[in-house]
C-alpha positions in Angstrom: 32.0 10.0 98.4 33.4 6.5 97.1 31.5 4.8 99.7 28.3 5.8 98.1 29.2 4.1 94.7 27.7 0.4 94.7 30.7 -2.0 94.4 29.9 -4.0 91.4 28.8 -7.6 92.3 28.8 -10.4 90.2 25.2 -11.4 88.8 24.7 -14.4 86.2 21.8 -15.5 84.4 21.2 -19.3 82.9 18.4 -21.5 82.1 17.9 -24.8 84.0 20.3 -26.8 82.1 22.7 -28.4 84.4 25.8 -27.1 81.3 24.4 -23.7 82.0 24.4 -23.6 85.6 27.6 -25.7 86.3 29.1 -22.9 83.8 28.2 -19.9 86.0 29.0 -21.5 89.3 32.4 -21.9 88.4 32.2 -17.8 88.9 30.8 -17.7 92.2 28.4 -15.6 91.7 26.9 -13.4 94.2 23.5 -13.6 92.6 22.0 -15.9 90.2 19.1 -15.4 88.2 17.1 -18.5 86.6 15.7 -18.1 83.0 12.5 -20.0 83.2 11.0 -21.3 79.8 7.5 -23.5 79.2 9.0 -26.7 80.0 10.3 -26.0 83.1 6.5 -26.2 84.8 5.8 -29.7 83.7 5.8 -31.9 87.4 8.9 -32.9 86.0 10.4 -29.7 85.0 9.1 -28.3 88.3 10.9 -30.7 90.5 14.2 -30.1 87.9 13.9 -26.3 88.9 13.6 -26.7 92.5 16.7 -29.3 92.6 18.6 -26.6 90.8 17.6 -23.9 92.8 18.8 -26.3 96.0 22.3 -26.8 94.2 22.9 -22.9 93.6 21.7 -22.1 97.3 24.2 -25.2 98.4 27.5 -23.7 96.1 26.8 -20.3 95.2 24.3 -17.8 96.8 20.9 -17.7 98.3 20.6 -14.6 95.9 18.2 -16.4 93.5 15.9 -14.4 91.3 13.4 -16.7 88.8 12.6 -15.2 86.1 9.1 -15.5 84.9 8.4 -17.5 81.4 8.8 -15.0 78.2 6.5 -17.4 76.2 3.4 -19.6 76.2 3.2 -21.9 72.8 4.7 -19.5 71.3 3.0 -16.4 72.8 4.0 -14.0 74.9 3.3 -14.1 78.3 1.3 -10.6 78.6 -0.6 -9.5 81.1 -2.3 -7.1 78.8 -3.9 -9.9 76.8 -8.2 -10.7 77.9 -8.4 -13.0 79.7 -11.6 -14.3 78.0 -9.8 -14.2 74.1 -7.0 -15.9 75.8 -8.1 -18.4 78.7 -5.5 -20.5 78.2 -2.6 -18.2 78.2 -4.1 -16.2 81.4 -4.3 -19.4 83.5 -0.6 -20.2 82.7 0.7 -16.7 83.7 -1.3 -17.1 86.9 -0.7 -20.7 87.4 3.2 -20.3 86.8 3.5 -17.4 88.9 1.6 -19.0 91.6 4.4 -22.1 91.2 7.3 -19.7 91.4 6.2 -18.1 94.2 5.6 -20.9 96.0 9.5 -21.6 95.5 10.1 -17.7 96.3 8.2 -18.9 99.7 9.9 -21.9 100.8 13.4 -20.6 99.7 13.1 -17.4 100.6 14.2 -15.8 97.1 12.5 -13.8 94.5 10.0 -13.9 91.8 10.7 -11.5 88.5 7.3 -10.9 86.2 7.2 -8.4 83.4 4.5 -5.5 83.5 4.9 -6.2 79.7 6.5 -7.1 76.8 6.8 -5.1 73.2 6.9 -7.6 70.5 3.1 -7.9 70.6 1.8 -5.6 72.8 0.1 -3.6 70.8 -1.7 -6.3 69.0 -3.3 -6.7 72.6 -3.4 -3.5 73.1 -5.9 -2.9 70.2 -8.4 -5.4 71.6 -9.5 -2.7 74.1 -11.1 0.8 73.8 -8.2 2.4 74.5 -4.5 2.4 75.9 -5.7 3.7 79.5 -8.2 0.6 79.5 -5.6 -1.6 78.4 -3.1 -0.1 81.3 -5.4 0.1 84.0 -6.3 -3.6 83.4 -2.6 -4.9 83.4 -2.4 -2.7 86.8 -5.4 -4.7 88.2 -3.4 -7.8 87.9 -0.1 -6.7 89.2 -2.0 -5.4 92.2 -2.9 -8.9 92.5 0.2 -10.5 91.9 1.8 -8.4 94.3 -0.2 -9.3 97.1 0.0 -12.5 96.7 4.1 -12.1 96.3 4.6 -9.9 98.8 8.2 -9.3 99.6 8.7 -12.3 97.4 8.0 -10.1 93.7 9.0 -7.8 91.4 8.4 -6.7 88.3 9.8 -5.7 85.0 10.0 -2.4 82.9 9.3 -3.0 79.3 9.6 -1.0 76.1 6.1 -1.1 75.3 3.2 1.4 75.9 2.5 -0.3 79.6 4.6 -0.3 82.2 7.4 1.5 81.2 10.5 3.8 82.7 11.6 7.1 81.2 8.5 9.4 81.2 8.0 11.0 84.8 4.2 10.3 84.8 4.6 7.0 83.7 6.9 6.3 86.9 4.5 8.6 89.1 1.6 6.1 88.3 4.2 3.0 89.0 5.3 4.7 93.0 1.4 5.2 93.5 1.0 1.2 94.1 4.6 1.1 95.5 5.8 -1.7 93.9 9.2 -3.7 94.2 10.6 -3.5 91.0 13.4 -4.8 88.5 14.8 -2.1 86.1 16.4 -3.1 83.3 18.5 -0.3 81.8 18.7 -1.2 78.7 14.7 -1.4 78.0 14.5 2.6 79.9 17.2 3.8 77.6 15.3 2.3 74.1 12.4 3.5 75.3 14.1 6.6 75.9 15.6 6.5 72.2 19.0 6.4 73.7 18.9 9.1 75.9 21.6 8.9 78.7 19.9 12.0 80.9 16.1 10.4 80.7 18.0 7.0 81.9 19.6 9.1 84.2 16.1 10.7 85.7 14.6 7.2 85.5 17.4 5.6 87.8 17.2 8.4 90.2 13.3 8.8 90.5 12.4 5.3 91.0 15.9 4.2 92.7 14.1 3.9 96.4 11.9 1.3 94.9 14.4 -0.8 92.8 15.4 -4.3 94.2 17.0 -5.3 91.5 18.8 -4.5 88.0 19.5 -6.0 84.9 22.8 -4.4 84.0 22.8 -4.5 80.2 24.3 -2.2 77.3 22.4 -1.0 74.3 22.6 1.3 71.2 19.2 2.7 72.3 17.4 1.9 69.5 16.7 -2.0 69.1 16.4 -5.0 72.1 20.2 -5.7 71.2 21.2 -6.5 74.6 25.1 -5.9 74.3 28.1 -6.6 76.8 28.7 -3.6 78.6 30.9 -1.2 76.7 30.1 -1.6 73.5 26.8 0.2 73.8 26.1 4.2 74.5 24.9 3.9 78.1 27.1 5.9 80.2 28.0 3.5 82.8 29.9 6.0 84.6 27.0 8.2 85.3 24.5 4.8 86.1 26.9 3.5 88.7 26.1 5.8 91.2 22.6 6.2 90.8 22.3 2.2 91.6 20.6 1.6 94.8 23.6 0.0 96.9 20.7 -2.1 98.2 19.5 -3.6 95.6 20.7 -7.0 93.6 21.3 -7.1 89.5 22.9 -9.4 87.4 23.9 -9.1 83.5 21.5 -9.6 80.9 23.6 -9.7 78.3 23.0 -11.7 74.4 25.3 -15.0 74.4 27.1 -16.5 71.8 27.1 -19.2 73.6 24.4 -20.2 76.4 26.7 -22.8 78.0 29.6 -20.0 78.6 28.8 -17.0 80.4 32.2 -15.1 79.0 29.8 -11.8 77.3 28.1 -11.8 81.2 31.8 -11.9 82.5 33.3 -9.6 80.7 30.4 -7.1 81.1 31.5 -7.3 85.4 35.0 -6.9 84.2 34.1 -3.8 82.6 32.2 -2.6 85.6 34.7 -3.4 88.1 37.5 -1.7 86.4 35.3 1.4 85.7 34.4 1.3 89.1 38.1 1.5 90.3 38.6 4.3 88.1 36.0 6.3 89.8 37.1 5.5 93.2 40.8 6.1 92.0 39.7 9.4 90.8 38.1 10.6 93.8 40.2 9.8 96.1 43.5 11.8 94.1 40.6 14.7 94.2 42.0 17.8 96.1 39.7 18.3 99.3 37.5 21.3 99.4 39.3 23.9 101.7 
């Protein structure tokens, strides 16, 4: 039964600062996920991102997850927003998914986008008739992006109204286009309002399609994004409900984003409740 508990692996997340990444390679990671920001699709920023994605393939792990840009001048990146209020930020959602992918391509790693956001959803959300207008929109474009990504894409789970985890029809409309997807427990358990048994039907419903996780702790009420341990997730009833197939780093809130210790100490936490587990079952009198 131990053998169909996902060992924990060791997943760290950085920006493109050479601090950053020289930080979490001193882990050896077995997968590495890049934080992409604005800057980083400049030509020069561009040819910065693939050298670093070169040197983490060359020490590390070919493992690589980019993580599509949060923000646009300031804006979120949501694919919610009209295109014809918001040219500008359309074309650079498109154009820097397009450039990631292209990476994702040559490099054979992945490309993360969020479905949504939360922050200012809703404010985009408004600028339609409705929220079914608003959702069957956003799922036009992610139709499109994952054809173009192919094998090569994923996306997010958010806390907003679109493109969520935690309500059954919700995930049913989500399978129907069969998408490869990222689920980040903490945003399904806030959405959730800290329920550990709708997490617990989200992870088990959608698992097939998950190809990656963002292992994260949370209270369940705010985007607090804590070291595992100190939130209410119940880690020891997530574990086995990971698919043992799929990657997942932590996303966890740094003190410091040129030391990786609250992403460390969440896989320290993992592992040793991990060994627990397996401990326990294997001491567990055999049914006769």
């Amino acid at each position: 039964m131990s053998n169909s508990i996902r060992k924990p692996i060791l997943g760290l997340k950085a920006g493109t600062d050479a601090k950053q990444i020289r930080n979490r390679l001193k882990y050896s990671p077995t997968v590495f996920e890049f934080f992409t920001n604005e800057d980083d699709f400049t030509p020069e920023g561009l040819k910065r991102l693939e050298y670093d994605i070169q040197w983490v393939k060359s020490e590390a792990t070919a493992k690589i997850i980019l993580h599509h840009p949060m923000r646009f001048k300031g804006e979120f990146t949501e694919l919610v927003a009209p295109s014809k209020k918001f040219p500008e930020l359309h074309n650079f959602i498109y154009q820097t998914t397009e450039d990631l992918l292209q990476f994702a391509f040559d490099y054979d790693i992945q490309t993360l986008v969020h479905g949504s956001y939360a922050r200012r959803t809703q404010f985009f959300i408004d600028m339609y008739p409705n929220l079914s207008t608003a959702r069957k929109e956003v799922f036009a474009q992610l139709d499109e992006l994952a054809e173009w990504g192919q094998e090569h894409i994923m996306f997010e789970n958010s806390i907003s109204p679109i493109f969520y985890y935690g309500n059954e029809d919700e995930e049913n409309d989500i399978l129907k286009h069969n998408y490869r997807l990222a689920f980040d427990t903490s945003h399904c358990f806030i959405k959730c309002q800290g329920s550990n048994e709708l997490l617990k039907r989200a992870l088990k419903h959608l698992k097939s399609n998950v190809v990656h996780y963002h292992l994260v702790d949370s209270m369940g009420k705010t985007h607090d994004s804590l070291t595992l341990g100190q939130g209410k997730i119940d880690w020891k009833m997530v574990l086995p409900l990971l698919n043992p197939a799929a990657t997942s780093i932590y996303e966890i809130n740094l003190a410091n984003q040129e030391d990786a210790k609250e992403q460390v100490e969440s896989h320290y936490f993992l592992t040793e409740l991990y060994k627990k587990i397996s401990d326990d079952l294997t001491i567990m009198p055999k049914n006769r």
